[in-house]
N, C-alpha and C positions, 0 to 999 in steps of 0.2 A: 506346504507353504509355511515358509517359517515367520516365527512371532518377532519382529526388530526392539519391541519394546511391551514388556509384563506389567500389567496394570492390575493383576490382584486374584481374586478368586470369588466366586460367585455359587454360592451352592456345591463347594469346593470342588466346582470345575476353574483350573486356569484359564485366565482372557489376558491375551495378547495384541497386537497391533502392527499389523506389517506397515514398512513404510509408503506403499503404495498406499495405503488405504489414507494418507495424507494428502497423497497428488487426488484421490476422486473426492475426498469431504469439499477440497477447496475446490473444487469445479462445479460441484454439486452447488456448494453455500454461494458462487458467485454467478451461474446461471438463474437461479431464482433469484437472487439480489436484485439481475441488470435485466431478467426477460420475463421470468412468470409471474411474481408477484406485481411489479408493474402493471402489466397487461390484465391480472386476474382481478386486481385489488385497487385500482385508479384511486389518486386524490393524497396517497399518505406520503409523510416525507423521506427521502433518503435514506433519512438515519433508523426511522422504520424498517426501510426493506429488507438495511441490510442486518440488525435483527430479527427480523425474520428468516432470512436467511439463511444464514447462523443456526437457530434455533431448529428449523425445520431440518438443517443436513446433521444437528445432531442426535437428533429425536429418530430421525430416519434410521442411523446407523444403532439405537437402539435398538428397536424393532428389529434389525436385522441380526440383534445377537440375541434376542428374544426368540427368534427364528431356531436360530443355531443352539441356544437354550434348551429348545422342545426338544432336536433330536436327542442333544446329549443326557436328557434326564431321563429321556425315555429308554435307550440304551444303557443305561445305568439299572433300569427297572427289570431288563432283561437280561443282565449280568453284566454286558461288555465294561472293559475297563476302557475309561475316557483320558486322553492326553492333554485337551484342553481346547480352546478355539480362540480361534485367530482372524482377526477383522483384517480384512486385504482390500484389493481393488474392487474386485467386482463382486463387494461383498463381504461375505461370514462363510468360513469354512469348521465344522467341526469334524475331529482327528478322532477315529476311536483305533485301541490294539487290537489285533486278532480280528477274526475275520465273525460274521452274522452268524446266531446259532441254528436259523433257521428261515427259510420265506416268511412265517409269519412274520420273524422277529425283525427281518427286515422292512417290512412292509409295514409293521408298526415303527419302527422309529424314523422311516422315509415319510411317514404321516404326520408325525407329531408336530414339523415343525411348519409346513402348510397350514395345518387347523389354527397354530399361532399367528401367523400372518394373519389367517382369515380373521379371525378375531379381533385382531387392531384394525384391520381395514373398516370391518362393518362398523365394530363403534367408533371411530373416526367420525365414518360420513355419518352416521348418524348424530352425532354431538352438534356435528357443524349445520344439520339439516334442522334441528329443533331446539336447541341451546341459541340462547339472545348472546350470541357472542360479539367485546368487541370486534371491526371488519381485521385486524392484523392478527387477532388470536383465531378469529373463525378461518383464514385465509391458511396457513398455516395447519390448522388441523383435517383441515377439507382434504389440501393437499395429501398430507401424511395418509388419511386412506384411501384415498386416490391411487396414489404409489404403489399403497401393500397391494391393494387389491392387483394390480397391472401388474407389478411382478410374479404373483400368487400365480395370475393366469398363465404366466411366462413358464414359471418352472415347475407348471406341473405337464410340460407336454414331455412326451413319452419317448425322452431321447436321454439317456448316460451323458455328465454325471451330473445332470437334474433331476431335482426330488421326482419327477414323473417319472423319468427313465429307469428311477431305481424302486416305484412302485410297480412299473411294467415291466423290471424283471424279479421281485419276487412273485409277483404274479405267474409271471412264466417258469420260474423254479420250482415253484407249488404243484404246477400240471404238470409240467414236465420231468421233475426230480433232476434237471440239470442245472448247476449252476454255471457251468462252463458256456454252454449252449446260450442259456440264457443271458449271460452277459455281452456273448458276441453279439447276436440281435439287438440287445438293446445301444452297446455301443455302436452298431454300424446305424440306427440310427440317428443316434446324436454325432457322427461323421457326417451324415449327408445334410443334417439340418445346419451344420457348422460351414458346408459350403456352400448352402441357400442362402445364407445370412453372410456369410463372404461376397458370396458375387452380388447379389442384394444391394448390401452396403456398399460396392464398388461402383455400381452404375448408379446411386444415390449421389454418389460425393463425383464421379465424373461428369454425369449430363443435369445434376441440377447443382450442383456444390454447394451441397448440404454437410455440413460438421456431423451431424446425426450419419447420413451415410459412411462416414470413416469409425465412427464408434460400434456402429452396426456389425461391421468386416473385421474389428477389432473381438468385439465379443463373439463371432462366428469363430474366429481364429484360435480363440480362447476354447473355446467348445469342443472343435475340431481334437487341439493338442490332448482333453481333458479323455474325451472320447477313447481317444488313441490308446492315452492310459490305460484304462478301464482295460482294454482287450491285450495289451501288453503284461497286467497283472495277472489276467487270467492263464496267458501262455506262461511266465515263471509261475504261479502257484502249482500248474498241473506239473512242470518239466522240476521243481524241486521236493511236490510231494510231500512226505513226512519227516524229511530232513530235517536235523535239530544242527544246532550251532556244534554242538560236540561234535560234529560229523563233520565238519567243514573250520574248524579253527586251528589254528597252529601255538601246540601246547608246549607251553614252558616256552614264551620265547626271549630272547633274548632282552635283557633289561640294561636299564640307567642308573647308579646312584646319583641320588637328586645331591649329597656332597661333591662330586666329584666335578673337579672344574670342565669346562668343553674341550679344553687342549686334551684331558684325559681320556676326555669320553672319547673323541677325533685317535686319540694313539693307541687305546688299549680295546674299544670296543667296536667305533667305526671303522677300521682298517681292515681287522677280519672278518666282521659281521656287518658285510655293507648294506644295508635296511636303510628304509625311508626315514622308518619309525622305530621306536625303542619305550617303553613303556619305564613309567620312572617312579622310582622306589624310595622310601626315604624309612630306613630298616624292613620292616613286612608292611608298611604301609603304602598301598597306592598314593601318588598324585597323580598319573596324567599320563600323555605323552609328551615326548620331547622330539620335534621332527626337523628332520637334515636341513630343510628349509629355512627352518628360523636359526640353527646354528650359525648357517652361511652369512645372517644377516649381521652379524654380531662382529665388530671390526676383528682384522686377524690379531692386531697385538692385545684385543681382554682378554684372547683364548683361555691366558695363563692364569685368570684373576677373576673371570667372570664364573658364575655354578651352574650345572646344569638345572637346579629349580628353578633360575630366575628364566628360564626357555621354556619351562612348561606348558601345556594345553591343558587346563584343569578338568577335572570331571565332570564341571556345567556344561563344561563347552564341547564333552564327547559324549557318544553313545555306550553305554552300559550294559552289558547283555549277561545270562543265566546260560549256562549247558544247555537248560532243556527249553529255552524257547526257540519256537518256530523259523528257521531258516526262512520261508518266505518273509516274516516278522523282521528280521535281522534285515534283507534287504531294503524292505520301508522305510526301515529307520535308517541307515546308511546312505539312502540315497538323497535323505533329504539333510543331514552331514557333511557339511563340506570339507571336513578332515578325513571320511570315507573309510573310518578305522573304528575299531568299538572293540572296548577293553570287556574281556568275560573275565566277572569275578565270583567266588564261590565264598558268602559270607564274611565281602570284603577284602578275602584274598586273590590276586591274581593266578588264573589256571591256562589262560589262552589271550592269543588275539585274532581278533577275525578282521579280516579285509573286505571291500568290495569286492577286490578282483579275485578274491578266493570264492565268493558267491556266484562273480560271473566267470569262470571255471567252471564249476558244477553246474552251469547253465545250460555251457555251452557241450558238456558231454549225458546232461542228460536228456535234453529236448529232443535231440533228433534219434535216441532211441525211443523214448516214449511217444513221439509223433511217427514213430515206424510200425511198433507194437499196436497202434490205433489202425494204422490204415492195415496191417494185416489183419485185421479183426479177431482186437483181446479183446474179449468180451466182458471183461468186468472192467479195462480202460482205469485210468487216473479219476477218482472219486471225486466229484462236484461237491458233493454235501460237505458244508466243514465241520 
């Protein structure tokens, strides 16, 4: 899930904000504006509610990176390195690289952010239960642990990729020393619960036409795709193994002077070397790529007058990768990429470039020997443990 807008760092984990997560604050801040607090809290004026509103859907969305918080510090505690997190729709997502050193360590950082929740929930209701608060501040904070707690109970059920699902499969990696195994059980149950809540939500919003029933099939839907994941990652982590980016990049490849005008680049570099992309130099210094796309967009008579730096994709805007990290690592990040190219540099110098479709290349020739070598029974099989 990408971050549409970086709002800073926190325990110098990056927080981010997708735009989605704009479309639910406002549904959020104006269903209790126009239906709960009304209903919960009789007598106060308008201009109340909708502070409380307000206040309550931003409060909510902290907690939820308070949530996202827990994992990440906890995962920090146990080495992984953190990319940062990102408030979305339905929620807080935290990103970590490389994969869990261990069941424990997954099963502690699938915890940490639960016991947070729980936390703000009990003392919530408790504030609002025994604190003489005014009815708009007590309304308000009843709510907020109302909420944690309902969610808390949501996502600890034992379905990928909710905290439950992924406490029930280091569980099951622990007994069983499989993390392959383990992940498919747990994602096939967060598939089946994604169509409970699919169909669920369908005959909700069909025979009572209930709005809740569409958001129900919404988030089943959500669930489903997320599930899906989960067993998807699992099938590339086994079929690409111990493959590092140097194994799979295309070294030395061809490059851009970020001087040279597009009409140059188009006569002297595009004509022979027709590539999408062209990685762009400006003496031994990386900027970016320069891609055939944004050239095309550039009218044909500036060919002669416009630079090839003023086309760049800067280094913010791509994926940055090392020889020796993880190929399955490199797909992650590529796919979440929408330029689906990642320049490898070697202490700032460029050595390679690696592609998606070079990753799904070596997918596609190694899966179905490693899924062969399984069922004729290799006995030591592609290693679960990472």
């Amino acid at each position: 899930m990408h971050s549409s807008l970086r709002l800073g760092r926190i325990a110098g984990v990056e927080i981010g904000v997708n735009w989605s997560w704009l479309v639910v604050f406002a549904l959020i801040a104006w269903t209790l504006t126009v239906g709960v607090f009304p209903s919960e809290n009789p007598g106060l004026s308008d201009a109340a509610y909708v502070a409380m509103g307000v206040v309550a859907a931003t409060v909510f969305f902290v907690s939820l990176l308070a949530h996202e918080l827990g994992h990440a510090l906890r995962a920090r505690r146990e080495g992984m390195e953190i990319e940062g997190i990102t408030l979305w729709l339905f929620g807080g997502v935290a990103k970590f690289k490389g994969m869990f050193p261990s069941a424990g360590a997954e099963f502690r950082i699938a915890i940490a952010g639960p016991l947070v929740s729980l936390a703000i929930g009990v003392a919530c209701v408790l504030v609002a239960l025994v604190a003489d608060l005014p009815a708009s501040v007590d309304g308000v904070v009843f709510w907020l642990g109302w909420i944690n707690l309902l969610l808390l109970v949501f996502n600890l059920l034992p379905a990928l990729p909710l905290d439950g699902g992924r406490l029930l499969r280091a569980t099951l990696w622990h007994v069983k020393g499989d993390f392959a195994a383990a992940t498919r059980l747990s994602a096939g149950i967060g598939r089946a619960l994604g169509y409970a809540m699919i169909v669920g939500g369908l005959l909700l919003f069909i025979f009572q036409g209930t709005f809740s029933g569409a958001w129900l099939a919404f988030i089943g839907w959500f669930l489903l795709q997320a599930a899906s994941a989960e067993a998807r990652y699992v099938i590339a982590r086994q079929a690409l193994g111990d493959l590092r980016v140097r194994d799979l990049m295309v070294r030395d490849p061809v490059t851009a002077p970020a001087e040279a005008t597009i009409g140059e680049l188009v006569d002297r570099v595009a004509w022979s070397e027709r590539f999408t992309t062209y990685p762009v130099l400006d003496g031994g210094r990386v900027l970016g790529l320069v891609a055939f796309r944004r050239i095309v967009q550039v009218p044909r008579g500036e060919w002669d007058t416009r630079r090839v730096r003023e086309c760049v994709i800067g280094l913010d805007e791509l994926t940055v990768l090392a020889e020796d990290d993880r190929a399955i690592d490199a797909l992650a990040a590529l796919s979440e990429n929408v330029v689906h190219r990642a320049l490898v540099l070697d202490g700032g110098r460029l050595v390679g470039l690696l592609s998606i479709t070079d990753l799904a290349r070596a997918l596609e020739i190694a899966a179905p020997d490693r899924l062969q070598r399984r069922r004729g029974g290799d006995a030591a099989g592609p290693t679960a443990t990472p």
